[in-house]
One Martini backbone bead per residue (centre of mass of N, CA, C, O) as a GRO file, in nm:
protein
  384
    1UNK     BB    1  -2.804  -2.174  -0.032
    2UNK     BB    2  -2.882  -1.899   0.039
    3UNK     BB    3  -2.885  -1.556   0.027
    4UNK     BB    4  -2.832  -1.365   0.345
    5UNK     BB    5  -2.595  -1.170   0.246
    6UNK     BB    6  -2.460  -0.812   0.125
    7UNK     BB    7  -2.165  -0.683   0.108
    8UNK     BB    8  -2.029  -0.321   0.057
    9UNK     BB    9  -1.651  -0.212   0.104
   10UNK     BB   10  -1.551   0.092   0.103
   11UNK     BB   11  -1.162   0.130   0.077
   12UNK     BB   12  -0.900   0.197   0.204
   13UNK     BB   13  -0.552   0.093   0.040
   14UNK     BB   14  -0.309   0.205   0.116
   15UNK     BB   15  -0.321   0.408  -0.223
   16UNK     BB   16  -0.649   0.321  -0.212
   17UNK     BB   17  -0.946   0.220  -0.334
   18UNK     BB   18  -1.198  -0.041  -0.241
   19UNK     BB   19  -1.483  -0.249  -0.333
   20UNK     BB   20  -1.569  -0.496  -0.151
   21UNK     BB   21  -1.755  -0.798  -0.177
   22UNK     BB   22  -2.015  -0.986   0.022
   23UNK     BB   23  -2.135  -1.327   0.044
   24UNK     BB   24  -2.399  -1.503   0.190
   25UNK     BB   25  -2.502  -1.781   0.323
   26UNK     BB   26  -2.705  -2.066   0.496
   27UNK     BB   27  -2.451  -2.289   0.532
   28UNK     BB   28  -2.173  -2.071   0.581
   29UNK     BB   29  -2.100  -1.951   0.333
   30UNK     BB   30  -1.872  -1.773   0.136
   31UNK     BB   31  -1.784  -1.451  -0.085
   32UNK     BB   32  -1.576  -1.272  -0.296
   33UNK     BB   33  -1.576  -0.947  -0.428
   34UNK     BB   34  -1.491  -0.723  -0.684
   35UNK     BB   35  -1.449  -0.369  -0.813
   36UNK     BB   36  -1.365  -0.152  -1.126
   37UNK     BB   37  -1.460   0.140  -1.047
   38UNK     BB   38  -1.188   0.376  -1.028
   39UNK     BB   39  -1.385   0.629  -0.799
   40UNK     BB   40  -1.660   0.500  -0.829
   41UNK     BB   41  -1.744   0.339  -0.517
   42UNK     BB   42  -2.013   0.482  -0.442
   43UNK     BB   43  -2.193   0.391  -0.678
   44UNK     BB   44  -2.171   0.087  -0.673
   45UNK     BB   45  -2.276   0.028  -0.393
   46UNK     BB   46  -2.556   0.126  -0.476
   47UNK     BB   47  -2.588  -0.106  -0.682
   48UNK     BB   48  -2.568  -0.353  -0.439
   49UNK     BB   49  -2.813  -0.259  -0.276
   50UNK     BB   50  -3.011  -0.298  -0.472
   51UNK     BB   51  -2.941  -0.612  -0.504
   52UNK     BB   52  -2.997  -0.710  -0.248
   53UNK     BB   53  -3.289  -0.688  -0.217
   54UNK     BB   54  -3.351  -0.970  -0.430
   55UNK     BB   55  -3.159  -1.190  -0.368
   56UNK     BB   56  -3.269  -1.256  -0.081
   57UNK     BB   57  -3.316  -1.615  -0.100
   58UNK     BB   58  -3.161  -1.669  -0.271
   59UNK     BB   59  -2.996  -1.991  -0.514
   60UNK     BB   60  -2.616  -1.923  -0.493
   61UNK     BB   61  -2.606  -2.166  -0.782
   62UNK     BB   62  -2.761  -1.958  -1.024
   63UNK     BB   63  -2.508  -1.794  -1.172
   64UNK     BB   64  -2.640  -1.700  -1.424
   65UNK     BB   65  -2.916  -1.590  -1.363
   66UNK     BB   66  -2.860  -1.387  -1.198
   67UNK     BB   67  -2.693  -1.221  -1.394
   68UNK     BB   68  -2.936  -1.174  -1.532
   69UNK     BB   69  -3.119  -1.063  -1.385
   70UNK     BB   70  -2.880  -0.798  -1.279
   71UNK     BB   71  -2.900  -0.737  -1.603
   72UNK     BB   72  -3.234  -0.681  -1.652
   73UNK     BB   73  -3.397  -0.535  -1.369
   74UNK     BB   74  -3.426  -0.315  -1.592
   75UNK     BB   75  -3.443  -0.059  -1.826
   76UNK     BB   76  -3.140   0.023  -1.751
   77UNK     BB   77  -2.914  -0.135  -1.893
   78UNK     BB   78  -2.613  -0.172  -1.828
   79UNK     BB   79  -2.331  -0.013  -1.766
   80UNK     BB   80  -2.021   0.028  -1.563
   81UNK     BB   81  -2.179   0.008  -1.260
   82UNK     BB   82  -2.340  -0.244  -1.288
   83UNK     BB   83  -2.115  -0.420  -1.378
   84UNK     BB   84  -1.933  -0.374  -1.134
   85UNK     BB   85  -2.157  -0.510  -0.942
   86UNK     BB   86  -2.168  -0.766  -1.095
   87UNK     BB   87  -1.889  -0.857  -1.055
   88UNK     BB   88  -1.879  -0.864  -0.727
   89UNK     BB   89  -2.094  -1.104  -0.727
   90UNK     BB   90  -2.019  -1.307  -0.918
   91UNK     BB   91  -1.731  -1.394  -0.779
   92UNK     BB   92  -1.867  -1.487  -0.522
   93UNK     BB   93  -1.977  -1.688  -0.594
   94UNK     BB   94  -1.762  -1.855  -0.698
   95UNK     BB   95  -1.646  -1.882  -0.405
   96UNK     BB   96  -1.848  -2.030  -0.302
   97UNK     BB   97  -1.844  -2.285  -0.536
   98UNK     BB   98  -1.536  -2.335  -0.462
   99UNK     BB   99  -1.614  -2.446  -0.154
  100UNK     BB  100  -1.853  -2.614  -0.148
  101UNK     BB  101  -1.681  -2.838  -0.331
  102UNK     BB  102  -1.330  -2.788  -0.275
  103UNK     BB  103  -1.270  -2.570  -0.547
  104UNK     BB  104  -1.107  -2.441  -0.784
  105UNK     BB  105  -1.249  -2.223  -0.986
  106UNK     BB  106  -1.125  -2.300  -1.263
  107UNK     BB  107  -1.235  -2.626  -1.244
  108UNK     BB  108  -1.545  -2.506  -1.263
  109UNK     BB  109  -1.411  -2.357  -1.551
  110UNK     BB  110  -1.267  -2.657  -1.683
  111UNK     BB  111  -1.014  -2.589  -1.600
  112UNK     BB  112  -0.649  -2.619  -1.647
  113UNK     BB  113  -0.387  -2.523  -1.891
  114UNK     BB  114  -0.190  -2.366  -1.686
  115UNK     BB  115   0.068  -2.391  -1.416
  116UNK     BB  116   0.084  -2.067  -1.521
  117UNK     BB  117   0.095  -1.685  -1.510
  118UNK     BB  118   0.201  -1.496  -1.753
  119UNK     BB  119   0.398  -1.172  -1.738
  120UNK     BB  120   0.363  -0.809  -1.744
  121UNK     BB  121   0.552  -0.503  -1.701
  122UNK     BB  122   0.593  -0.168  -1.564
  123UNK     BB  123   0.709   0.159  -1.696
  124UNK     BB  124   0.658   0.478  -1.555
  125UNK     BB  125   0.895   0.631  -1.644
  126UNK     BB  126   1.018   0.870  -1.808
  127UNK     BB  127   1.102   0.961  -2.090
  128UNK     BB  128   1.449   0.838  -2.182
  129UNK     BB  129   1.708   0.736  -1.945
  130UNK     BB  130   1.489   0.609  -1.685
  131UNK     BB  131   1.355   0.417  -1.883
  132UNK     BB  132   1.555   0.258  -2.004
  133UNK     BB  133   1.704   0.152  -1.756
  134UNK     BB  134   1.415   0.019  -1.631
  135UNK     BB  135   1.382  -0.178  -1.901
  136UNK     BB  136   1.671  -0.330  -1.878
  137UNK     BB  137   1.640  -0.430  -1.525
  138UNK     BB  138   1.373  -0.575  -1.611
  139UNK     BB  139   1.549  -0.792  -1.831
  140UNK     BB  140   1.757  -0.896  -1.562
  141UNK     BB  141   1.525  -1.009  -1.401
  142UNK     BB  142   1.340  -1.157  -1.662
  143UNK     BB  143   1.168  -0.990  -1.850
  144UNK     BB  144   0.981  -1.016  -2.139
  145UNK     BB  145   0.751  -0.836  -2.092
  146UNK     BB  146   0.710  -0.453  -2.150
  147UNK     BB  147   0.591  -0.192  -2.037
  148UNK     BB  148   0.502   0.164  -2.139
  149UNK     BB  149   0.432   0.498  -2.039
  150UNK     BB  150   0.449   0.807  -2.060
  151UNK     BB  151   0.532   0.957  -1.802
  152UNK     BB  152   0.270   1.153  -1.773
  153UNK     BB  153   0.044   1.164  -1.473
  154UNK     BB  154  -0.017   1.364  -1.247
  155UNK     BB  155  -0.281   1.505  -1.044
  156UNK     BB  156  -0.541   1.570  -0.823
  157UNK     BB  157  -0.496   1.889  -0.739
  158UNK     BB  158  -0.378   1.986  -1.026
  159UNK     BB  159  -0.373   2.071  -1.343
  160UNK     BB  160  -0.139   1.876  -1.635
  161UNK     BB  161   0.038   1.963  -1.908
  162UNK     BB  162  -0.030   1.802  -2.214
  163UNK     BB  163   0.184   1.760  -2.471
  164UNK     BB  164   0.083   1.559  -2.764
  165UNK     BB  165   0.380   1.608  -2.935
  166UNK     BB  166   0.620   1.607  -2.695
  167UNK     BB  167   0.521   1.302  -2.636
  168UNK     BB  168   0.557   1.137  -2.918
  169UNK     BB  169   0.820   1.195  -2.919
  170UNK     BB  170   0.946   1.119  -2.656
  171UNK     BB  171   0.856   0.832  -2.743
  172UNK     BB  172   0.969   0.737  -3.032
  173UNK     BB  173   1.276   0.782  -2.946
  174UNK     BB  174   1.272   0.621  -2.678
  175UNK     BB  175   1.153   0.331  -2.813
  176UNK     BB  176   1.365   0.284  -3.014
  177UNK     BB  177   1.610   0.271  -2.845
  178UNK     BB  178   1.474   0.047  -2.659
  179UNK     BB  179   1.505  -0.185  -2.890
  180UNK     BB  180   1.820  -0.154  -2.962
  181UNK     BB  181   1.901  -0.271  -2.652
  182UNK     BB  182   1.719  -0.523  -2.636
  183UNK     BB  183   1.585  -0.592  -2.896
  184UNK     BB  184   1.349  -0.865  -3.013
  185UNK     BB  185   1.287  -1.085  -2.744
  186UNK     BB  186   1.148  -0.860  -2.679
  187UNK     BB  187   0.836  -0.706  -2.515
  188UNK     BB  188   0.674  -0.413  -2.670
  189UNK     BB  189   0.487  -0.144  -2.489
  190UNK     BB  190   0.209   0.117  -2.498
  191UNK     BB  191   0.022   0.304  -2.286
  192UNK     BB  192  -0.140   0.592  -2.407
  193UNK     BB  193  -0.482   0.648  -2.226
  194UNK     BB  194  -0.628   0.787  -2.457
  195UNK     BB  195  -0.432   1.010  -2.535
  196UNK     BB  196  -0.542   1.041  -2.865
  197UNK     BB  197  -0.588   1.069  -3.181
  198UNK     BB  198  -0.587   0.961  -3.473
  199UNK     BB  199  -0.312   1.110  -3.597
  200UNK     BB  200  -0.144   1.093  -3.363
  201UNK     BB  201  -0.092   0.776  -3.363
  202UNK     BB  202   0.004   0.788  -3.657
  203UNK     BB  203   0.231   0.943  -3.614
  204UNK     BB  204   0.354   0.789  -3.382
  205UNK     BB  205   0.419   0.540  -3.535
  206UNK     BB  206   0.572   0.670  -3.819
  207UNK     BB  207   0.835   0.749  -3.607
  208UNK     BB  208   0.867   0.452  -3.614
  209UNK     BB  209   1.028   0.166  -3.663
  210UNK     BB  210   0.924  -0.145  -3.774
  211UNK     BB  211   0.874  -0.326  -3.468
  212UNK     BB  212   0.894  -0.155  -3.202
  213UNK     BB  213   0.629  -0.249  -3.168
  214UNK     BB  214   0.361  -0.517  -3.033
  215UNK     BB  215   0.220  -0.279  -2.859
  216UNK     BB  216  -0.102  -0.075  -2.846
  217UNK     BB  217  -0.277   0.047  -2.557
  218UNK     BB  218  -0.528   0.264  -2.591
  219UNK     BB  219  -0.486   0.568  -2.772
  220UNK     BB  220  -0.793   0.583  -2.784
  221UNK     BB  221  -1.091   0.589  -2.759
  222UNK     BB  222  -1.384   0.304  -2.746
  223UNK     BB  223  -1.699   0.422  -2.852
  224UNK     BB  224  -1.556   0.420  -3.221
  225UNK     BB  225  -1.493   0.200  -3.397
  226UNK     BB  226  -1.446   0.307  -3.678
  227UNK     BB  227  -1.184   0.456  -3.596
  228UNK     BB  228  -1.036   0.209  -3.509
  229UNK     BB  229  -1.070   0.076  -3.797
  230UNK     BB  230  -0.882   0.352  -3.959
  231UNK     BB  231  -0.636   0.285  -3.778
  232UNK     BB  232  -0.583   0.032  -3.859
  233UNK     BB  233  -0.555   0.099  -4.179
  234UNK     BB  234  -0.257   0.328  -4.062
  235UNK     BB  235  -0.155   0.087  -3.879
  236UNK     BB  236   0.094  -0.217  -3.781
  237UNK     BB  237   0.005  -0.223  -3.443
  238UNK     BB  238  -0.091  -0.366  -3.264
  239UNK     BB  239  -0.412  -0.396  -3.043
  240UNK     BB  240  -0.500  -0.307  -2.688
  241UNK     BB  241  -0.831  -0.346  -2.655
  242UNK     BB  242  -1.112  -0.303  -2.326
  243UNK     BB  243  -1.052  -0.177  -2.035
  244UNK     BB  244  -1.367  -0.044  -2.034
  245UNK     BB  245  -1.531  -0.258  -2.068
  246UNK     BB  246  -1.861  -0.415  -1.970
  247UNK     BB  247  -1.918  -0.639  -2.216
  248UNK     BB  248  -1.964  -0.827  -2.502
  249UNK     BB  249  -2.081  -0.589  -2.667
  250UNK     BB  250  -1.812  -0.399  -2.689
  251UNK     BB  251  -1.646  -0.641  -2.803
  252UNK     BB  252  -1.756  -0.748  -3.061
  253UNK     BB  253  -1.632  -0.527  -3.270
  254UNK     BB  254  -1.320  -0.554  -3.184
  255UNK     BB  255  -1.383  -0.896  -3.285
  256UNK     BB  256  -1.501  -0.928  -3.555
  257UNK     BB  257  -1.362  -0.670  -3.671
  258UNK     BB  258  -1.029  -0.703  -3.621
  259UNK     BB  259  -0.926  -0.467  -3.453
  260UNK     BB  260  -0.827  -0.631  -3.235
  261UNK     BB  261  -0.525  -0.860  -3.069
  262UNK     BB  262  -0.587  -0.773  -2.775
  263UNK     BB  263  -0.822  -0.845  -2.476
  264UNK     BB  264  -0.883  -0.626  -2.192
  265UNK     BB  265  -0.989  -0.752  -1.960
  266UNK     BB  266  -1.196  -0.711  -1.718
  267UNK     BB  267  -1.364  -0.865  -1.445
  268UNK     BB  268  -1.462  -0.641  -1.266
  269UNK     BB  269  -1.632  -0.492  -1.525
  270UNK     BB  270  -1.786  -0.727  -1.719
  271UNK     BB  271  -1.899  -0.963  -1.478
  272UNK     BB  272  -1.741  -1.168  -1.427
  273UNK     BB  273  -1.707  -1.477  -1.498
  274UNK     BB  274  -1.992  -1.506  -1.673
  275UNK     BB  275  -1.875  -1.327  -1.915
  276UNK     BB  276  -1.608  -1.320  -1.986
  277UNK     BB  277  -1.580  -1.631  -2.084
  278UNK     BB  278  -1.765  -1.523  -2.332
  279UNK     BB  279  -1.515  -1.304  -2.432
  280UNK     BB  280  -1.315  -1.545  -2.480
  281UNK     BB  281  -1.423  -1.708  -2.671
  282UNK     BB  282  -1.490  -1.519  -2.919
  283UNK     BB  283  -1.197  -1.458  -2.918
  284UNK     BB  284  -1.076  -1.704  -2.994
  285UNK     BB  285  -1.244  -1.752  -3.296
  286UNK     BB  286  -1.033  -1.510  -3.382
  287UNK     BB  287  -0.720  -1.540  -3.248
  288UNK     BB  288  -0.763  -1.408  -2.974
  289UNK     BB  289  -0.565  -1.280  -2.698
  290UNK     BB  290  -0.536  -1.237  -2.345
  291UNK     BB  291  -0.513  -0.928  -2.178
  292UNK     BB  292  -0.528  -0.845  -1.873
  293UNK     BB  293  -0.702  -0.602  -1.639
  294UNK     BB  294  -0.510  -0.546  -1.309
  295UNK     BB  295  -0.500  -0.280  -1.073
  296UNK     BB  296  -0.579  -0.388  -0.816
  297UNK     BB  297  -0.675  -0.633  -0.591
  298UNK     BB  298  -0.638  -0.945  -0.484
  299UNK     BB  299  -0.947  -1.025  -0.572
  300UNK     BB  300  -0.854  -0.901  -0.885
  301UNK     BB  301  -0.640  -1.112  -0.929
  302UNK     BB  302  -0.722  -1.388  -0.871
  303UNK     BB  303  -0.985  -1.405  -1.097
  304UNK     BB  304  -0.767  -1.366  -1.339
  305UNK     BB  305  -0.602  -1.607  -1.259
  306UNK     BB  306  -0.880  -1.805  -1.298
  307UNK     BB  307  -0.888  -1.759  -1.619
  308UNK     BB  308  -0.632  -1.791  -1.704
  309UNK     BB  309  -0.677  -2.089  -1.631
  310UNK     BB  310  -0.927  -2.138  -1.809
  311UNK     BB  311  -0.802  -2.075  -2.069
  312UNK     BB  312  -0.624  -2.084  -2.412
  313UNK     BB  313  -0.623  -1.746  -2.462
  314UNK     BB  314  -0.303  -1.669  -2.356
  315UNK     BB  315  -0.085  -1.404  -2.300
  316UNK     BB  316  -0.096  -1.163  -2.047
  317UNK     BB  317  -0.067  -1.067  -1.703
  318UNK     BB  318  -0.093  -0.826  -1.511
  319UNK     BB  319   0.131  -0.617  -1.311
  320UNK     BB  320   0.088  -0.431  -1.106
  321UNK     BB  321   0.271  -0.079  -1.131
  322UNK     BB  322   0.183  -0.009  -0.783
  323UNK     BB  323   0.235  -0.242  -0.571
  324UNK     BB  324   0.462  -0.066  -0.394
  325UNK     BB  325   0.162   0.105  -0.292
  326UNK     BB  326   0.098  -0.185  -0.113
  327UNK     BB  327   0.152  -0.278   0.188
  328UNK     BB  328  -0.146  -0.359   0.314
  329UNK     BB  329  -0.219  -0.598   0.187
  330UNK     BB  330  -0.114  -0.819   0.409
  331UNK     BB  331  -0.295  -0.705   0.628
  332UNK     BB  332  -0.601  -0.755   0.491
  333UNK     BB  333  -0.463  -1.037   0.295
  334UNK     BB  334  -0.551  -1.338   0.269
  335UNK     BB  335  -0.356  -1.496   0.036
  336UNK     BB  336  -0.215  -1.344  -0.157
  337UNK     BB  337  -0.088  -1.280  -0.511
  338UNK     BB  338   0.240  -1.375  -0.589
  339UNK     BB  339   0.491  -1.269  -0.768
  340UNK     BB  340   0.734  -1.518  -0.980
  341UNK     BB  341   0.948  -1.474  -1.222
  342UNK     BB  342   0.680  -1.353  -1.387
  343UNK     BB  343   0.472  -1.526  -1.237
  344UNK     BB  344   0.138  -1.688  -1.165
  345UNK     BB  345   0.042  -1.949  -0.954
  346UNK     BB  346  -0.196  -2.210  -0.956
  347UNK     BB  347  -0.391  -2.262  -0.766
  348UNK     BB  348  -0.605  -2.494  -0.532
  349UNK     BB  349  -0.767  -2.352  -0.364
  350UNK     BB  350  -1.107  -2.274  -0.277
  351UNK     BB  351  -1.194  -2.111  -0.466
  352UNK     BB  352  -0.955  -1.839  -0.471
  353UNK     BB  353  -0.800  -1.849  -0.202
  354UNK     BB  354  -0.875  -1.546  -0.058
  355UNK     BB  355  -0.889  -1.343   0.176
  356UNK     BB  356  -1.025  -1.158   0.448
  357UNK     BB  357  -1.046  -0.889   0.698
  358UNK     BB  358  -1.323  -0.797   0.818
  359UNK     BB  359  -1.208  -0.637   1.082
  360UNK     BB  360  -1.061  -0.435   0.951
  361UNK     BB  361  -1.201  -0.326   0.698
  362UNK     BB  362  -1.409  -0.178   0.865
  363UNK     BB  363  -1.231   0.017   0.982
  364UNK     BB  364  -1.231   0.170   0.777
  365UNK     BB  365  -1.210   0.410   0.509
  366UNK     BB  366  -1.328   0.636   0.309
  367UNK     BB  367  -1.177   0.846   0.031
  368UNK     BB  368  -1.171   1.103  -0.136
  369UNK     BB  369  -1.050   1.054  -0.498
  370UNK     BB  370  -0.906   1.211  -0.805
  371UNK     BB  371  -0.801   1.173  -1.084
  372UNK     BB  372  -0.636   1.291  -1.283
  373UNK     BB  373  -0.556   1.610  -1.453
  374UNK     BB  374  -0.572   1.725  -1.790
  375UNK     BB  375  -0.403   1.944  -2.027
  376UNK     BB  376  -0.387   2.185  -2.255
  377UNK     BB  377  -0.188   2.419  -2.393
  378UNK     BB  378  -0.481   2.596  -2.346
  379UNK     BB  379  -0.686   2.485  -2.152
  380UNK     BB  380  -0.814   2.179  -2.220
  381UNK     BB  381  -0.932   1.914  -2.188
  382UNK     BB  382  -0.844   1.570  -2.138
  383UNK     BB  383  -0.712   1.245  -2.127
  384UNK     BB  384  -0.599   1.062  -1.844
   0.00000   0.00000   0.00000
């Protein structure tokens, strides 16, 4: 039962880096997890390689254990590196022990609630009529939950005007008429990623007649709860919030104090299953349901899968607005989650159900990548 080997794959797939991470035991058994920290994937491998200093020889069943050593070791505990560290380890764990049982995992977090996770969409198209054409599209496709992004993506070779004014202005304009052509029956939210200020959220809620959102997520930074709670009480728009967050800690203040209404927990970020579903029960508490941040890897879907349908307060799980630009996923991964119908099927294989073509993945190589650069008219950086 022993742990003999923690390998940490940092690898181009597609058109991105992944960091796959394997644990082997003495008996045979192996299994995977992903960290989720995108671009800093060489920071993350150092911090596996620290962590597998101690842990070889350790006993592989005592996965909350383990979780604890590993977010303990240190004197400058937790924080997004460590956690994406542990959350590819704590993972891979738990695919270890739902091998090694014959069960998959959802089973062993207390069973599934049920037989398939509901999925939204998103439409990165430009604010205006390519953005409606695809939002209506995609409600002919069968989507009912839609979310639209700003369609101002920018690009890592050279820093991307981003005028927060006119962004929030044709976002407003085209928000309302799509709502007016879809109707009420579908759900419609749009991501931020936190490129606005307070006021300027303020604005942009404004501008739009009330009903038209029904979810905003993550329009502003999220290191300052008390913004966060004066912008609750100056718009009525539900606010999805988490994908940042690295721990239950984090999450806390956003739970306790009633200022989000989706949980965007990242599995993968917030040190994997063993914490996860601690951010789940809490948030049950509130009557907060989850909406997971999922744009990575099969394995980072996969495990998500598998919280999802282990929790009973679940809105809906993203489906990579990307996957589009990864198709050598089915090259390097074996029985990856196919969405149908706009759901993932709750698989029934032993662990995560997902394997890795690990000599393949071997071959690859790192790329250094970078997050596109943001500036305002005026030239000073902003948020990406």
């Amino acid at each position: 039962m022993k742990i003999t080997d923690i390998k940490a794959y940092p690898v181009w797939v597609g058109q991105r880096n992944l960091l796959l991470v394997k644990v082997e035991t003495e008996d045979g058994f192996y299994g995977w997890g992903e960290s989720g920290l995108s671009s800093r994937e060489l920071a993350v491998k150092g911090a596996v390689e620290h962590y597998r200093d101690f842990l070889l020889g350790k006993d592989s069943r005592h996965i909350g254990a383990l979780w604890q050593e590993m977010y303990r070791s240190q004197y400058f505990e937790g924080g997004r590196v460590l956690s994406a560290a542990i959350a590819a380890i704590d993972i891979a764990l738990w695919d270890i022990a739902g091998k090694r049982q014959g069960l998959p995992v959802h089973q062993l977090l207390g069973g599934q609630h049920r037989h398939e996770i509901p999925c939204f969409v998103t439409t990165t198209k430009a604010m205006g009529d390519d953005l409606i054409e695809d939002a209506k599209a995609k409600a002919k496709e069968g989507w009912k939950v839609i979310r639209a992004t700003t369609g101002e993506h920018g690009n890592g070779d050279a820093p991307t005007v981003f005028d927060v004014r006119k962004s929030i202005a044709r976002a407003a304009a085209c928000l309302t008429e799509l709502r007016h052509e879809l109707g009420n029956e579908y759900v419609l939210g749009i991501d931020y990623h936190h490129r606005l200020s307070l006021a300027e959220t303020a604005s942009f809620c404004a501008q739009m007649p009330a009903g038209t959102l029904d979810f905003l997520e993550e329009p502003i930074r999220d290191q300052t709860p008390s913004a966060y709670q004066a912008l609750r009480g100056m718009v009525d728009v539900p606010f999805a919030i988490g994908e940042e967050f690295s721990s239950k800690w984090d999450f806390r203040p956003y739970i306790e104090d009633d200022i989000t209404n989706f949980a965007r927990i990242d599995i993968c970020n917030v040190g994997g299953f063993t914490e996860a579903m601690k951010i789940a029960a809490l948030a049950e508490t509130h009557y907060i349901d989850l909406m997971p941040h999922d744009p990575l890897g099969p394995i980072c879907t996969a495990a998500t899968i598998h919280m999802c349908a282990a929790v009973p307060n679940l809105a809906w799980c993203e489906v990579d607005p990307y996957e589009s630009a990864t198709p050598d996923h089915d090259k390097y991964f074996i029985n990856r989650p196919i969405h149908k119908n706009g759901v993932f099927n709750v698989g029934q294989e032993p662990g995560l159900g997902v394997d890795v073509h690990e000599d393949l993945v071997k071959e690859q190589s790192f790329k250094f990548w970078e997050t596109p650069r943001l500036i305002k008219p005026d030239g000073s950086y902003t948020n990406w």
